[in-house]
N, C-alpha and C positions, 0 to 999 in steps of 0.2 A: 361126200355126196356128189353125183355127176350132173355136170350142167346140163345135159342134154346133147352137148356138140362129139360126143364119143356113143350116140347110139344112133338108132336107124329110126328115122320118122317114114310115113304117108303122105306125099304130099296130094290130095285133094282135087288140083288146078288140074294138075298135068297126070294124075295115075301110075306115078315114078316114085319106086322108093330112096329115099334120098339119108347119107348117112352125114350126121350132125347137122344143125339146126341151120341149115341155106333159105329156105322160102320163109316169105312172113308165117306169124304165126295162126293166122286166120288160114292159110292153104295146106297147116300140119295136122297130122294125128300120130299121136305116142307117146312117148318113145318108144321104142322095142328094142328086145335085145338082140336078135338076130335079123340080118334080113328077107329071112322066107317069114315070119312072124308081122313082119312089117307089110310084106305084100299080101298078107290075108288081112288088113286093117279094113277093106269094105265089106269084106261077109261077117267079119268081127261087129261093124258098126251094124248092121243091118240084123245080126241076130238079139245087139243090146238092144236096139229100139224099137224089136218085136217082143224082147220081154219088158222093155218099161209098158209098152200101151198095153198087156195081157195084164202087167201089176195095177195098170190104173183100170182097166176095165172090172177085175176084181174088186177094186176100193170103191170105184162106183157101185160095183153091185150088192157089197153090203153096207153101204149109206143107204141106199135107195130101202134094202128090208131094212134095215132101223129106222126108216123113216113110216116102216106100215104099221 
């Protein structure tokens, strides 16, 4: 299993992708296997947490009808 220090992270801070674990871990996202995969880590991040708030706006909306 790889540590992480043989793949390519995101670093956050700076907008740079970065290969093996350099920046704390609060300024990474990944791992990734390649580094063009690594540099689409913010359209990546932004498309999950357009579908997490669509899955929670759905979960709201059928508690809200079981709740009529």
């Amino acid at each position: 299993m790889s540590t992480g220090d043989e793949k390519y992270w995101y670093n956050l801070a700076t907008g740079q992708v970065e290969f093996g674990m350099i920046s704390p871990s609060v300024d990474r996202v990944g791992p990734f296997d390649t580094e063009a995969e690594a540099a689409k880590a913010p359209a990546l991040l932004q498309e999950r947490a357009r579908a997490w708030a669509d899955e929670d706006a759905a979960e709201d909306a059928a508690k809200s009808q079981d709740a009529e």
